[in-house]
C-alpha positions in Angstrom: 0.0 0.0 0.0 1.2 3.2 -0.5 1.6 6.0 1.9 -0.4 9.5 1.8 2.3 12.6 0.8 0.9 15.7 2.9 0.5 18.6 0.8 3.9 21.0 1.9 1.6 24.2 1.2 -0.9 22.7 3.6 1.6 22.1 6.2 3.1 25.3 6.1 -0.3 27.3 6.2 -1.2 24.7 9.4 2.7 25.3 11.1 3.6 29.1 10.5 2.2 31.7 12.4 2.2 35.2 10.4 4.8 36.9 12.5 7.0 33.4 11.2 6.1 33.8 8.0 6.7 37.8 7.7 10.0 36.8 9.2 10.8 34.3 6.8 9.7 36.6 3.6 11.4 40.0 5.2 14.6 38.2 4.8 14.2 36.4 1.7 13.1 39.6 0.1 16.5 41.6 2.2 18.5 38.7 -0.6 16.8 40.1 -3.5 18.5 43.3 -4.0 17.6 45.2 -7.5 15.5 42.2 -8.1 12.9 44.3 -6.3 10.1 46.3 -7.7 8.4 49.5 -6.5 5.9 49.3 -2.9 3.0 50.9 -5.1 3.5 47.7 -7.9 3.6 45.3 -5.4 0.8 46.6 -3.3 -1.2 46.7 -7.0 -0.4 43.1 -7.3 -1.1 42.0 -4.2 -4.8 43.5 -4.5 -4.7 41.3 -7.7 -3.7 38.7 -5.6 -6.7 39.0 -2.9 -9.2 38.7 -5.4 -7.7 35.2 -7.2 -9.6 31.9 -6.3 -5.8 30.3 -5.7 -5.5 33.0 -2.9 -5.3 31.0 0.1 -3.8 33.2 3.8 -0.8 34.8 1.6 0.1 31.9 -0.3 -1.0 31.3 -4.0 -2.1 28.0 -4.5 -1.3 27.4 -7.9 2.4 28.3 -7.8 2.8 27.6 -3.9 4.4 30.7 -3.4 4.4 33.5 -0.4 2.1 36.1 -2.7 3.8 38.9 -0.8 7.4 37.8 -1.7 6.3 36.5 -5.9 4.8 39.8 -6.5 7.9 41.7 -4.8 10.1 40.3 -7.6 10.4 42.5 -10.6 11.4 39.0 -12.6 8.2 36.9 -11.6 4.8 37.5 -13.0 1.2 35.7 -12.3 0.4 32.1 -13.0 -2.8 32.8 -13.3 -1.7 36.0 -15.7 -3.4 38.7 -13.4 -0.1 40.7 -13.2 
């Protein structure tokens, strides 16, 4: 028989609090220098963000990415092709 794979995206929504997960994305995002785009883009794409059915407590559920730290990144775009 073969054993059930939890979902990692589930996992980390169930075993980080926010103040983790800020942490976690603050210094991620401190690594990304002039990879970075403006506060007023990423604030636009976040709203984007809010609004997608894959939106799921800051993560994007089709890409399993942190939404806040994706739409930082001036070389990452959408998979769902909102932004």
């Amino acid at each position: 028989m073969q054993q059930r794979k939890d979902c990692v995206r589930c996992e980390l929504l169930e075993s980080l609090d926010q103040q983790d997960t800020d942490a976690l994305i603050t210094e991620q995002l401190s690594l990304e220098v002039g990879n970075l785009v403006s506060d007023e883009l990423r604030d636009q794409r976040l709203i984007q963000c809010q609004s997608c059915p894959f939106f799921q407590k800051g993560l994007c559920l089709k890409c399993g990415c942190y939404t806040r730290f994706r739409a930082s990144l001036r070389n990452k775009s959408c998979p769902d092709g909102r932004w």
